[in-house]
N, C-alpha and C positions, 0 to 999 in steps of 0.2 A: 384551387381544386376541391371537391366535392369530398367529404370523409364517410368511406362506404364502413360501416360492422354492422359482422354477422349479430344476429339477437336472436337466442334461444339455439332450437334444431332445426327450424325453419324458416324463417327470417333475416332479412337482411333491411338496416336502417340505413339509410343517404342521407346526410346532414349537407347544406349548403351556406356558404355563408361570403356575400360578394357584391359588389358594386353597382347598384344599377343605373348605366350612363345614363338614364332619361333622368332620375329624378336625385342624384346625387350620394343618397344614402345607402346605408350596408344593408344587403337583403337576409334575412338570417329566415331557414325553410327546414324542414325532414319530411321526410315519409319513408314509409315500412312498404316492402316486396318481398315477394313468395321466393325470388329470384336475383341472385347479383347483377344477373346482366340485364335485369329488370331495370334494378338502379342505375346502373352508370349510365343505361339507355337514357331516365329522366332527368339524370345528374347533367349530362351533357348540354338535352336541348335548352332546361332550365338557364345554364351558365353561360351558353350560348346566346340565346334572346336577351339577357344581363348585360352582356356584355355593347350588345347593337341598340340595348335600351327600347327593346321591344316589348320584354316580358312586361304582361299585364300582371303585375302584382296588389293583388286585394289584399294583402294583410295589415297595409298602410290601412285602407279604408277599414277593416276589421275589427279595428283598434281604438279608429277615432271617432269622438263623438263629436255632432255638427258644433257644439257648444264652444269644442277647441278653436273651429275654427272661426264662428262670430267673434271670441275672447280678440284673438290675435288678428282679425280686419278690423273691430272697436279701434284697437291698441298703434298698428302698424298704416294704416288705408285709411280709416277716416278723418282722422288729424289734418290732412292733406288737402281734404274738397270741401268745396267750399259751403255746401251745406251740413257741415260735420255736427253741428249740435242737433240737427233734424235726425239724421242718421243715426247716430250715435242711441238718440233716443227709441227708435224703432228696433234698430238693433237688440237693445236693452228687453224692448218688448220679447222678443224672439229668445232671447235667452230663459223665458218664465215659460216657454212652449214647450211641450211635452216630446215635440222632435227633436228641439235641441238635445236630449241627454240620450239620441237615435244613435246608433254608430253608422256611416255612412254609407256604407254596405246596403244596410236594412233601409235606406231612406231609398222613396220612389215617388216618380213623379204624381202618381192621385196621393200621396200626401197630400200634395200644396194645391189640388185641385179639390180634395176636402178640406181645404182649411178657406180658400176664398168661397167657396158655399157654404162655412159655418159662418163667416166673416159677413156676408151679407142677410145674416138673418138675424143677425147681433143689431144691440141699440146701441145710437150714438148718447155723449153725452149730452147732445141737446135734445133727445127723445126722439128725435126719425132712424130713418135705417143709414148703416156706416154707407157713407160717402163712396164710389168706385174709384174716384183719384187717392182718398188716404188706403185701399184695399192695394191699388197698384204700386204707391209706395213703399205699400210692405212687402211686397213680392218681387220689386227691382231692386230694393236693397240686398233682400237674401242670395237672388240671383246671381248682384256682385258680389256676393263673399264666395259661392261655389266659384265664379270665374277667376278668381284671384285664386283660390286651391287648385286648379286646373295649369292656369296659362305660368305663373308665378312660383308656385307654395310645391312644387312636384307632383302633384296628387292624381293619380291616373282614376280620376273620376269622373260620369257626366253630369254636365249641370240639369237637373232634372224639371227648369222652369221651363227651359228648352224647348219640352215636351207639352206644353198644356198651352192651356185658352188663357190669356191674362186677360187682366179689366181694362175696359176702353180707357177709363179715367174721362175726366169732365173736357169737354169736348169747347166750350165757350163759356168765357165771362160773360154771363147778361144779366146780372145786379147793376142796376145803375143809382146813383148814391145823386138824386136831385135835390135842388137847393130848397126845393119843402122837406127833404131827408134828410137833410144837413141840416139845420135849423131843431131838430128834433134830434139828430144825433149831440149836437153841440150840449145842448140841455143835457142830456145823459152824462156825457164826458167831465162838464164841469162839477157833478157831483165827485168824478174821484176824486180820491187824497194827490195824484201827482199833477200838478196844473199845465205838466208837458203833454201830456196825452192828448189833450183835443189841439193843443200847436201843430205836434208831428203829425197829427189825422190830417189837420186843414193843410198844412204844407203838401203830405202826399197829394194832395187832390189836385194842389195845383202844380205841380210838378211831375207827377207820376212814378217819381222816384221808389224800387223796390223799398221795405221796411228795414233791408240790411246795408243798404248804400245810404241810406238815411241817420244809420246810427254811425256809419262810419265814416260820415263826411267831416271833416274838419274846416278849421276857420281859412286855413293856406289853401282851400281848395277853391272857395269863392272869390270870383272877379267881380268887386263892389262896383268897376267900371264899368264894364261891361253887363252887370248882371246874368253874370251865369256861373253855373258850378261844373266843375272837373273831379268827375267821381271813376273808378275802376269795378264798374257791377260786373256781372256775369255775364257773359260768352255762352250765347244762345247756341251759335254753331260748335264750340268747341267742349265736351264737356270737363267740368273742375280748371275752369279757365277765366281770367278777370278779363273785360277790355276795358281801357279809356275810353270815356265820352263824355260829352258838353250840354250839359242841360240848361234851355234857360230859365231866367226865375222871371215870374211875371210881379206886377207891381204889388200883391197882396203878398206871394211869399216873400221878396224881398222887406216889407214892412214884417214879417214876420219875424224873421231873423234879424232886424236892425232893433228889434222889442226885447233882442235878448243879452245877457249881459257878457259882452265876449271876455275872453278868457286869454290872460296874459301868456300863456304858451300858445300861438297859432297851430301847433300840431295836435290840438286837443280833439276831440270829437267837440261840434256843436251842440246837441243835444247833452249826450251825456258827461258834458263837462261843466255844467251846468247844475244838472242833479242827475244821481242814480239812478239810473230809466230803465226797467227789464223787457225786454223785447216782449218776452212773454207775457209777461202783466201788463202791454198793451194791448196784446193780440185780445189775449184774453175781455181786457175792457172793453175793444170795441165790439168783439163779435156778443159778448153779452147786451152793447147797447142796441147794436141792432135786431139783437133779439126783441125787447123791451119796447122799441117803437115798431115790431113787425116787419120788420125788411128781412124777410127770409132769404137765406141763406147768402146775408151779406158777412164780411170779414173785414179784413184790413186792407188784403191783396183787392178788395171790390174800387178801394180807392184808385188804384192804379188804371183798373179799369172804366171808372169815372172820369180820372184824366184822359185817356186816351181818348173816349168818345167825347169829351169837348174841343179838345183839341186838332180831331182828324179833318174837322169841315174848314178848316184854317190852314191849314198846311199841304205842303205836294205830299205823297205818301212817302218817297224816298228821306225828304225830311224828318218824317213823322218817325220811320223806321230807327234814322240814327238820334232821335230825341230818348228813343224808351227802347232803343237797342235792339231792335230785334233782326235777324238775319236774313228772314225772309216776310213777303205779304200776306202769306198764309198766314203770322201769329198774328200779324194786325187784324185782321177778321175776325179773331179771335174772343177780341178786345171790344172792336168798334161796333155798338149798335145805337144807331139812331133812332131819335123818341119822334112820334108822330107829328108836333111843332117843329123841331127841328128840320124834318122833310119837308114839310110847308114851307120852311121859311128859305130851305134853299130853291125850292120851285119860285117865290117870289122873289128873289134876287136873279135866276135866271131870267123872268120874266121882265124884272127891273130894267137888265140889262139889251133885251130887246128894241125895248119900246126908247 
């Protein structure tokens, strides 16, 4: 029940303080009227929609700053999926954001529609303008932490990404990493200090294997008979999901990993049981080396897509699909583009095959 006092000679305060079934916690409210019956009028419906977990209560949002709620998705949500270090890190971004210390109330969606227009007049660190795939991962990440406040956390809030234009993000791989690129990449590589860097490079290439199935493969996962490895990448179709799949090794990655000195626990990582390998201080190595020989805007993930374009004029596509996991023929496209010899030379094996 609602506590009505009078206040002064003209006023009347309504204190509430009660359960709201939508979001779990105690709603604690007042307000002053000219009139008693004013009160109990608002005491009523307030404790009413309380009670059916109707009432839209802002005082939650009132109170909280967006900042609370990155803290506790960093802390609670990303631990969980499987790009949590990516996340985590973006996240981390967002917390040095001038909206983060916003209370959520005041947060609207042309915030985040001025912040990816600031976003894209910014410079990267390689000197061109930021990327629209790393702008859209900053604004699906935020997205999920409002959705987890919402669907989850009780928060009778809307997600205000909802509302706006997001970034296409990069639409096709078409860096292709050719054996005069490779060659040129190799030279760079071997200057680092870790002599794993250009192995894992040349492995992805010939395998196509993601950078994070690659660090997490172990020696129990390779079938030295068969030459193939059994990895748990990621679940194209399902998001924050592993699948099994069977990759094969062709005769130079298999030479690869027989070059290296395996490691008396077979549950060890391949790589990094080996020596201390940081993901990042690869990424970093190669995309700085393809800076270096001009392969603009190649990366690490380019390898994957180097594999798949040698690999697509060899295989059915269904095959090709469950090689590099992908769920549908749309992301092969994605991936696959043929260099002008390569079209020749399937036109003359057509033609081979005629005659």
């Amino acid at each position: 029940m609602a506590t009505i006092k009078k206040r002064g000679d003209y006023q009347w305060r309504a204190r509430i303080e009660k359960k709201n079934a939508a979001t779990g916690q105690v709603h604690c409210e007042s307000k002053t009227f000219l009139t008693k019956e004013e009160a109990e009028s608002w005491s009523r419906v307030v404790e009413e929609a309380l009670a059916r977990g109707k009432y839209n209560d802002t005082k939650q949002a009132d109170e909280t700053p967006l900042s609370d709620l990155i803290e506790k998705y960093i802390k609670e949500v990303s631990p969980g999926k499987l790009g949590a270090a990516q996340e985590k890190t973006r996240l981390k971004a967002w917390l040095k954001n001038p909206l983060a210390d916003r209370f959520l109330s005041k947060i609207t969606p042309k915030d985040f529609a001025d912040f990816i227009a600031m976003r894209r007049k910014d410079v990267s660190k390689r000197g061109g303008k930021v990327a629209e795939q790393t702008i859209k991962h900053q604004i699906i990440c935020i997205s999920n932490v409002f959705e987890s406040a919402r669907k989850d956390w009780g928060y009778d809030i809307p997600n205000p990404i909802k509302q706006i234009s997001k970034p296409k993000g990069s639409q096709a791989r078409d860096v292709r990493i050719l054996p005069e690129d490779w060659l040129k990449l190799a030279d760079e590589l071997k200057k680092c200090r870790n002599p794993l860097y250009i192995v894992i490079a040349e492995f992805a290439i010939e395998t196509g294997m993601r950078q994070d199935e690659i660090f997490r493969m172990t020696w129990m996962d390779i079938d030295h008979i068969k030459k193939t490895v059994l990895i748990y990448g990621k679940d194209t179709a399902h998001a924050g999901q592993r699948k099994p799949r069977t990759v094969p090794l062709s005769a130079r990655a298999t030479e690869l990993i027989a070059a290296l000195p395996r490691h008396i626990d077979s549950s060890q990582p391949v790589f990094n049981g080996v020596r201390t390998t940081s993901a990042d201080g690869l990424s970093r190595a190669f995309t700085a080396a393809c800076n270096t020989i001009g392969l603009t805007g190649g990366c690490f993930h380019s390898t994957r897509h180097e594999a798949a374009s040698r690999m697509a004029p060899h295989f059915p596509m269904l095959t090709l699909m469950a090689i590099f996991g992908w769920s549908t023929p749309s992301m092969a496209s994605r991936y696959y583009h043929a260099t002008a010899d390569e079209l020749h030379a399937g036109l003359e094996r057509m033609q081979a095959a005629r005659s």
